[in-house]
C-alpha positions in Angstrom: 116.4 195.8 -34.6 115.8 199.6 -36.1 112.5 200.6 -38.1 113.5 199.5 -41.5 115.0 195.5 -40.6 111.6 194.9 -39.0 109.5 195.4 -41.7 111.8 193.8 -44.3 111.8 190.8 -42.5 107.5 191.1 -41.3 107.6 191.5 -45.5 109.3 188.0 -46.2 106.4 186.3 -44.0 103.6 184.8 -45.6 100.0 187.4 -45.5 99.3 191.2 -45.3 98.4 191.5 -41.7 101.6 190.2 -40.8 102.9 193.0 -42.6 101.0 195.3 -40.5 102.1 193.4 -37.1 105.4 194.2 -38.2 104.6 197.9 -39.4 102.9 198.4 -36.3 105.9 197.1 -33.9 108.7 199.1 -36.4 106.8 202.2 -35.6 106.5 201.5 -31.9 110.2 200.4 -31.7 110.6 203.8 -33.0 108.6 205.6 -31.1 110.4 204.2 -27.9 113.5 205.8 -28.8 112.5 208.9 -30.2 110.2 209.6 -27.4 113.4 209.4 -25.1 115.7 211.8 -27.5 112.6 214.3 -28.1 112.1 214.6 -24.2 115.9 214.9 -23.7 116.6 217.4 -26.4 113.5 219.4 -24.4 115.6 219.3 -21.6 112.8 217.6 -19.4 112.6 214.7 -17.1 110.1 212.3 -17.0 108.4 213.9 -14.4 108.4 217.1 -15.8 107.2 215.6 -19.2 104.3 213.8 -17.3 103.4 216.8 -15.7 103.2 219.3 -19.1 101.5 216.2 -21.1 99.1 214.5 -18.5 100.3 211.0 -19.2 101.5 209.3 -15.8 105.2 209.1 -15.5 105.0 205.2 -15.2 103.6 205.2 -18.5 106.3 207.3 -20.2 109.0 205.4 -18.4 106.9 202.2 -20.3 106.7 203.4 -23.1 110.5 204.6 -23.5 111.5 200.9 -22.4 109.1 199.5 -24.5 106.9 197.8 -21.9 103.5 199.4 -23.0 101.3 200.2 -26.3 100.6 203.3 -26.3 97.0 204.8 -27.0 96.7 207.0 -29.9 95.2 210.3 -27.0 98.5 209.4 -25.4 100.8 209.8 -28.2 99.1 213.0 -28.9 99.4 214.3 -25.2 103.0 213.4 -25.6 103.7 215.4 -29.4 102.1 218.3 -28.0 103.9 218.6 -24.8 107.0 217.9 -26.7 105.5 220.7 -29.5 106.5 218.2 -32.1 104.2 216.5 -35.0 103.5 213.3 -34.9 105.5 212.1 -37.4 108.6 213.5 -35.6 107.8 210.8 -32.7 106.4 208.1 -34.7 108.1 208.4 -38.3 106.0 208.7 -41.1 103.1 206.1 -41.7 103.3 204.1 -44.8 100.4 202.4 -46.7 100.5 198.5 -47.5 101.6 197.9 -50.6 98.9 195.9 -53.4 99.4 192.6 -53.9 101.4 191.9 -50.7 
C-alpha cells in the first residue's frame, strides 16, 4: 500500500484517531522506503550510514524493512547524516481535517 491508499482508506473508518493511526503508519510506510533510496542515492551502506548518523545499523536495517518505529532523535540523526530535511524522508505532515 503507498502513502496516499492508506490514509484514504484510515479516512473511511469510523473516529479521528483512527485517522491519525493511519496518518501515522502512511508516513512510516513512507519513510521505510525513502530512507532506503535517500541512503542509496548517498552512495552509502548501512554501515557507513550508521556510522555518520549514530543510529545502530540493526535499527536502520529495521527501519528500511519496516520492523521498528522509529524515535523522532533518530529520524533526525538519520536527515542529517543524509543532509536532507525532514520532510524529504518523511513527506510533508498534514493536519486533521475539522469535522472528521
Amino acid at each position: 500500500m503507498d502513502r496516499v491508499e492508506v490514509r484514504q482508506s484510515a479516512s473511511t473508518l469510523p473516529g479521528s484517531s483512527l485517522l491519525i493511526i493511519g496518518s501515522y503508519t502512511a508516513t512510516i510506510l513512507f519513510m521505510q522506503t525513502q530512507l532506503k533510496s535517500w541512503r542509496e542515492k548517498r552512495g552509502l551502506s548501512v554501515r557507513s550510514l550508521a556510522e555518520r548518523s549514530g543510529v545502530h545499523y540493526v535499527s536502520i536495517v529495521k527501519l528500511e524493512n519496516g520492523r521498528l518505529d522509529p524515535q523522532l532523535s533518530t529520524v533526525i540523526k538519520l536527515c542529517q547524516a543524509l543532509r536532507i530535511t525532514l520532510n524529504q524522508l518523511v513527506g510533508p505532515l498534514q493536519r486533521p481535517q475539522k469535522g472528521r
